[in-house]
C-alpha positions as CSV (number, residue, x, y, z in Angstrom):
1,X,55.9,55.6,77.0
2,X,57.0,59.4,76.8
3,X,54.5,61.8,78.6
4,X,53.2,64.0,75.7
5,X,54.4,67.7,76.4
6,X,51.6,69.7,75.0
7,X,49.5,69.6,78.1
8,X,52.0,71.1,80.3
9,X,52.7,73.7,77.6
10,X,49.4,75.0,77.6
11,X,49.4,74.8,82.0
12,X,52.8,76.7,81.9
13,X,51.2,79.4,79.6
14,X,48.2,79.5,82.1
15,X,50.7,79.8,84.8
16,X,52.8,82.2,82.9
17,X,49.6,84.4,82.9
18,X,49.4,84.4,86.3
19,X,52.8,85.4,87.6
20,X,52.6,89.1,87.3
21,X,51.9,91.4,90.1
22,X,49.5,93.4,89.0
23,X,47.4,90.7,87.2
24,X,47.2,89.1,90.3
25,X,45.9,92.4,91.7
26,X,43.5,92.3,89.0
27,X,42.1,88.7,89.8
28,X,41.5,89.4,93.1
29,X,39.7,92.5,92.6
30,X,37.5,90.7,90.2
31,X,37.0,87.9,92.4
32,X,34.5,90.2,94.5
33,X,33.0,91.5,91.5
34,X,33.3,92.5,87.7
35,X,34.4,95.8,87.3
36,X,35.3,98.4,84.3
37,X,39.0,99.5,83.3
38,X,38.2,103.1,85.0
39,X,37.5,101.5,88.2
40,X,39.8,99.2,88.3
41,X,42.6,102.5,87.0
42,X,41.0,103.7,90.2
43,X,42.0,101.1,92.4
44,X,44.9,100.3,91.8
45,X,46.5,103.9,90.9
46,X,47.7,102.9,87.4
47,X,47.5,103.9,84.0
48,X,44.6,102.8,82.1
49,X,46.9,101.5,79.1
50,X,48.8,99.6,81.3
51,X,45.9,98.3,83.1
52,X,44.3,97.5,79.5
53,X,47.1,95.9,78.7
54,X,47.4,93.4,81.9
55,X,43.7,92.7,81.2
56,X,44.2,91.8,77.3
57,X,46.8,88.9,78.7
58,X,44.3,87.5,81.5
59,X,41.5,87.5,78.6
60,X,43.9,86.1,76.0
61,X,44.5,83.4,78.6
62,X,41.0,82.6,79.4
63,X,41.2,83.6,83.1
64,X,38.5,86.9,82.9
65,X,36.0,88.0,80.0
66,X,34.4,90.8,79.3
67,X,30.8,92.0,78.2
68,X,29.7,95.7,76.7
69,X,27.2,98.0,78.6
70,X,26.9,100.9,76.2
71,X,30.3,102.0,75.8
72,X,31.4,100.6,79.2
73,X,33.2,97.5,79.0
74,X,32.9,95.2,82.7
75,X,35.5,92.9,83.0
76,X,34.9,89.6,85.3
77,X,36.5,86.5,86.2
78,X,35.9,83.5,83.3
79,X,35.3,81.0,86.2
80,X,35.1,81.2,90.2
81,X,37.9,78.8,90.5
82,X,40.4,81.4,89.2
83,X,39.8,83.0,92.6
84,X,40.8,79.7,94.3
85,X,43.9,79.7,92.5
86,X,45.3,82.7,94.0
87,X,44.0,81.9,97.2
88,X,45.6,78.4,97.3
89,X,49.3,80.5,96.1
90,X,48.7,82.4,99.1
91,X,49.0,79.4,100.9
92,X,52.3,78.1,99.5
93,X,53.7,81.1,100.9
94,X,52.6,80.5,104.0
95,X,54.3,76.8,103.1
96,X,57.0,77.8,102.1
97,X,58.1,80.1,105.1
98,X,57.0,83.9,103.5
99,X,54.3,85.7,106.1
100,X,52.7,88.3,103.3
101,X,50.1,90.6,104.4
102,X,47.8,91.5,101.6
103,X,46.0,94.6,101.6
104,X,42.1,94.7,101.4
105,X,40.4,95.4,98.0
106,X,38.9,98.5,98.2
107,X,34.8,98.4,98.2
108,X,32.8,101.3,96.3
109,X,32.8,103.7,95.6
110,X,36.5,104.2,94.9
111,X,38.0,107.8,95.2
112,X,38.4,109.8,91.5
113,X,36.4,106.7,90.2
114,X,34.1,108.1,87.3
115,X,32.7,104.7,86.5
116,X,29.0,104.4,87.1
117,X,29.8,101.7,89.7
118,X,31.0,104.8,91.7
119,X,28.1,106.8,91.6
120,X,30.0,108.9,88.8
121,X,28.4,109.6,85.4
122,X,31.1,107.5,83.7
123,X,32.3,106.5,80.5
124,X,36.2,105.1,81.0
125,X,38.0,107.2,78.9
């Protein structure tokens, strides 16, 4: 009996989500907390259409969601266990021989942040 494939194409998509720098950057900022695109612009020193755009694949994916506060959009994980996820890849490094040093995650506020998180009067633009 042949294994049916459709299952591991729908696990290498979920995979395939994960295995991008910066969306792994994103995950573990939101494993702390959710968070708006300025803040999270803030953070990690990008643009926000390029952040916007790492955060459209993790939601496409399933991995975070989103929820509207006015015209602030918060962006959180869809499910602890995403956390655990990157955690436990941080371990195969270990496994597989690679000593990587992560940096912290920055707590609030964060520097040129204008998000009301921040203590700034916010919207994202």
């Amino acid at each position: 009996m042949a294994l049916r494939n459709e299952p591991y194409k729908r696990q290498a998509a979920l995979i395939k989500a994960l295995a991008h720098p910066t969306r792994l950057q994103l995950l573990d900022i939101l494993a702390s907390d959710e968070a708006c695109v300025c803040h999270l612009t803030a953070i990690l020193k990008r643009r926000q259409p390029y952040i916007s755009q790492q955060l459209m694949i993790l939601r496409e994916a399933g991995l975070v969601t989103d929820r509207k506060d006015g015209v602030m959009v918060y962006y959180r994980l869809a499910d602890p266990t995403i956390a655990d996820v990157v955690r436990a890849t941080r371990g195969l490094l270990r496994t597989v021989g690679e000593a990587a040093a992560f940096p912290p995650i920055p707590t609030s506020p964060v520097e040129g942040c204008p998000c009301p998180h921040c203590g700034g009067e916010g919207p994202c633009t």
